[in-house]
C-alpha positions as CSV (number, residue, x, y, z in Angstrom):
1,X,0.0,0.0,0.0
2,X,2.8,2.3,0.9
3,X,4.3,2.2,-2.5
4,X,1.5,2.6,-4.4
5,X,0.6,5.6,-2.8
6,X,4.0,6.8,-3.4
7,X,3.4,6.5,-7.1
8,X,0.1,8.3,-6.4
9,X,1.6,11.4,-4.8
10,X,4.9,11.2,-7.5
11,X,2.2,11.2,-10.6
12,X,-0.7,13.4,-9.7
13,X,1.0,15.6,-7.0
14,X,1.6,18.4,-9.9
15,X,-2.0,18.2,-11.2
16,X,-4.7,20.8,-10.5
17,X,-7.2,17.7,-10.1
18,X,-7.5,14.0,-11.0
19,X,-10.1,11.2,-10.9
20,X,-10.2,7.6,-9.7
21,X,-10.1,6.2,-13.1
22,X,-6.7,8.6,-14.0
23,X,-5.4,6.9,-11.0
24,X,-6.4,3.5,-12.1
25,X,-5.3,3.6,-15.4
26,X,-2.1,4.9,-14.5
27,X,-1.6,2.1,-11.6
28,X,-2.7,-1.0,-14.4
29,X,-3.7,-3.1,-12.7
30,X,-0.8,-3.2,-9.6
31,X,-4.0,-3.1,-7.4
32,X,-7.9,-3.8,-6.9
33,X,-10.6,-1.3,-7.2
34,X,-11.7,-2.5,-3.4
35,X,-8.1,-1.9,-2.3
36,X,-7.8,1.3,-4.0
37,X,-10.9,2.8,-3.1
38,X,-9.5,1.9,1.0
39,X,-6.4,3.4,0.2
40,X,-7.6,6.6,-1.4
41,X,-10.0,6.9,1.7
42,X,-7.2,6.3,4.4
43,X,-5.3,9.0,2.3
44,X,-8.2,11.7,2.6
45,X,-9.1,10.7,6.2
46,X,-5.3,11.7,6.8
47,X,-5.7,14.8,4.7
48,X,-2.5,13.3,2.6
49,X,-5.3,14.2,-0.6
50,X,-8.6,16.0,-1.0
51,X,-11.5,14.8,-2.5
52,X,-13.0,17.7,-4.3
53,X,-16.3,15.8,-5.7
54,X,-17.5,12.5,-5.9
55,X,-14.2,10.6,-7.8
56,X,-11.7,13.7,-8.6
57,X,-9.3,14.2,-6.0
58,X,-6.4,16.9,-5.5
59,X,-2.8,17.5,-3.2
60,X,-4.1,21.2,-3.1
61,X,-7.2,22.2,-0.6
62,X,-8.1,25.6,-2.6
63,X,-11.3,26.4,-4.1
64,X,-9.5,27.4,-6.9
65,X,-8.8,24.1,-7.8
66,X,-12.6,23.2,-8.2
67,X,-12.9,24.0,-11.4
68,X,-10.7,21.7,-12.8
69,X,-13.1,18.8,-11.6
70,X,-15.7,20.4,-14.0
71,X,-13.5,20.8,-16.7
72,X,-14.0,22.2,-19.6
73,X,-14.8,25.7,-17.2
74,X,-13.9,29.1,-16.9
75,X,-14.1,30.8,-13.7
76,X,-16.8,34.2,-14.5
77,X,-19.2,36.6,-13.6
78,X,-19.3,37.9,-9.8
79,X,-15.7,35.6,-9.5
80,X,-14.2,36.9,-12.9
81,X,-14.8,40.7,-11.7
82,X,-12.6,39.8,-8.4
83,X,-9.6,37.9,-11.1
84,X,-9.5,40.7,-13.4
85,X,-9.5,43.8,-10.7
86,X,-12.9,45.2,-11.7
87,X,-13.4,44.9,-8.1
88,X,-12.2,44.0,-4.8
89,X,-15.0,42.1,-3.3
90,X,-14.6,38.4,-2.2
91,X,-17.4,36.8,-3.7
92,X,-17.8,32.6,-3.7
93,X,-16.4,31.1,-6.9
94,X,-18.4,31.5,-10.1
95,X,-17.7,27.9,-12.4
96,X,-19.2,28.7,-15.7
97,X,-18.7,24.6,-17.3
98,X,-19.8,22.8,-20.5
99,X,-20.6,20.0,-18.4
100,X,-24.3,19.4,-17.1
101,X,-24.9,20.2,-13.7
102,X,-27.7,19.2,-11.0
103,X,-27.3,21.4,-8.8
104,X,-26.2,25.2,-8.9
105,X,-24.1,25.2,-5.7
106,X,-21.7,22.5,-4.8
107,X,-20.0,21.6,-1.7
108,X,-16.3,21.1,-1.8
109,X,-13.9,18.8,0.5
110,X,-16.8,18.0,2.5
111,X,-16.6,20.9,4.7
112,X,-19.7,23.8,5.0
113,X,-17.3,26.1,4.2
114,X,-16.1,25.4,1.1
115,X,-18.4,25.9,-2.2
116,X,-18.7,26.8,-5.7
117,X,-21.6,28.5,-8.1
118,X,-22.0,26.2,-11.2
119,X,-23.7,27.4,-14.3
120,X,-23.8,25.6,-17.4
121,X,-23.3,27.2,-20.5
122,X,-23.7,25.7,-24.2
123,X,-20.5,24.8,-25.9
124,X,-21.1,27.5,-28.8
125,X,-21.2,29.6,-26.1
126,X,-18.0,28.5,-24.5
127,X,-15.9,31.4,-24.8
128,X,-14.5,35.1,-24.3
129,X,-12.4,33.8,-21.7
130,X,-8.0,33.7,-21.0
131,X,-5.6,33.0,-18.4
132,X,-5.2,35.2,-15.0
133,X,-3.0,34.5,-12.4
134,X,-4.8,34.9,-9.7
135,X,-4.3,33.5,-5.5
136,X,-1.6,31.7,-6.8
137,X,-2.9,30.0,-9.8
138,X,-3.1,30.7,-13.4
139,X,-6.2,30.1,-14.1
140,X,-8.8,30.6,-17.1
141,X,-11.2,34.0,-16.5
142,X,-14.1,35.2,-18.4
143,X,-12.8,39.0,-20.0
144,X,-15.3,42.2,-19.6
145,X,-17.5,41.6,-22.4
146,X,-18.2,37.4,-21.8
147,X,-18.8,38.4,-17.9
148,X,-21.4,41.3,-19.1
149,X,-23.0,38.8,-21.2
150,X,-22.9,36.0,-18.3
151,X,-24.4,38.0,-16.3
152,X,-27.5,38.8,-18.8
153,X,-27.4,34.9,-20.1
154,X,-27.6,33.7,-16.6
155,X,-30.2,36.6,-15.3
156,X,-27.9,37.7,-12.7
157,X,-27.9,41.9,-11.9
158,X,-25.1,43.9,-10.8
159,X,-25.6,46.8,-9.0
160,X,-25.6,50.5,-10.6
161,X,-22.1,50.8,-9.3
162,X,-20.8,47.4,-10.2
163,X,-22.2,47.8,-13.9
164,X,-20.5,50.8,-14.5
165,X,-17.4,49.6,-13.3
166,X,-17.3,46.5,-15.2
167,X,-19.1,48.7,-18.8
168,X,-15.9,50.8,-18.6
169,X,-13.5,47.6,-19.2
170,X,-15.7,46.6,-22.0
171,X,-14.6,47.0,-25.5
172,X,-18.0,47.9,-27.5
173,X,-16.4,46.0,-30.9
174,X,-15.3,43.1,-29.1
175,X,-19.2,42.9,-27.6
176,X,-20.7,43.3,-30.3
177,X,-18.7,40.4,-32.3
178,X,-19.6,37.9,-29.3
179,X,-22.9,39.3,-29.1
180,X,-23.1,37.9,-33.2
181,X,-24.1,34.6,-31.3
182,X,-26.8,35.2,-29.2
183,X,-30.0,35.6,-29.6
184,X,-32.1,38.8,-30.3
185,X,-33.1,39.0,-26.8
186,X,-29.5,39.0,-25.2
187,X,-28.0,41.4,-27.5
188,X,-30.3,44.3,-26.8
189,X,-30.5,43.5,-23.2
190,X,-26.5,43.7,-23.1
191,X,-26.4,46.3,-25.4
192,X,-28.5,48.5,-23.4
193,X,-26.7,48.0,-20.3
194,X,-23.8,48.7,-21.8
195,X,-25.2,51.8,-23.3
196,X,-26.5,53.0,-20.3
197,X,-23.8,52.5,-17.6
198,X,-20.2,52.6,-19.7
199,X,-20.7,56.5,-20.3
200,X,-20.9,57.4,-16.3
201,X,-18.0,59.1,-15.4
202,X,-15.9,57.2,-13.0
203,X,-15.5,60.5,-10.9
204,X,-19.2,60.1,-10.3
205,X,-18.0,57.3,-7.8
């Protein structure tokens, strides 16, 4: 048992997050599925490894690592304005995945404490979004115009404040060419927020 979880921690120790069937394919068969399943519980019960969600595991207890188990992701809306400096609020982290989810807040580590917004999105919406380094970790972020749009797509409001603060990072030709996607709807609703809050003058605030 002791070797194999020494080829646990030499493998996956450098990944953000990795499942139970990465670490049985990489093992090959050197050991059961009951045995394994004991051994990756006596590892988390000794906080040697984390269990983020059912089956994905990680060496690194930080929310920002939750995304990875809900990959493909990008981290956006209230969470991306944090990342970029649009803000310097700490909200919970905004997941924004491909992947269908049940539930709209998840648990992580199985601690109260710990817990993540999920919000699907379409793949041909899957985009508008780059690496920040951010706590640490360079991770993928939504830019100005996909978190505008988010925040219309998923019917979340920003306050007067907050909207002008995040219109004025927003590049009207780069909104309008993601806008070219959406529905009618969504690009008059973004474009009238946009409109109406990017030409307040930030010495208003």
């Amino acid at each position: 048992m002791t070797s194999v979880m020494g080829k646990i921690i030499e493998r996956f120790s450098s990944y953000p997050v990795f499942t139970y069937s990465d670490i049985k394919l990489y093992l090959g068969g050197v050991i059961d599925d009951n045995s394994l399943r004991v051994l990756l519980s006596y590892m988390t019960s000794k906080k040697k490894l984390y269990r983020v969600r059912k089956a994905s595991y990680t060496f690194k207890k930080d929310e920002m690592m939750a995304g990875y188990a809900f990959e493909p992701f990008y981290f956006g809306l209230f969470f991306a304005m944090t990342c970029r400096g649009v803000w310097d609020q700490l909200p919970h982290v905004c997941i924004v995945t491909t992947k269908q989810v049940r539930k709209s807040r998840v648990g992580l580590f199985r601690e109260e404490d710990f817990w993540v917004d999920l919000h699907h999105v379409p793949f041909k919406y899957f985009f508008g979004f780059s690496s920040v380094f951010y706590n640490g970790f360079e991770v993928p972020v939504s830019d100005a115009e996909k978190t505008l749009i988010d925040f219309v797509y998923f019917k979340t409001t920003l306050s007067s404040d907050d909207y002008a603060l995040l219109c004025r990072r927003v590049d009207r030709n780069k909104l309008v060419k993601y806008l070219s996607v959406y529905d009618d709807k969504t690009r008059k609703s973004v474009l009238k927020i946009f409109e109406k809050y990017s030409v307040l003058q930030e010495s208003h605030y």
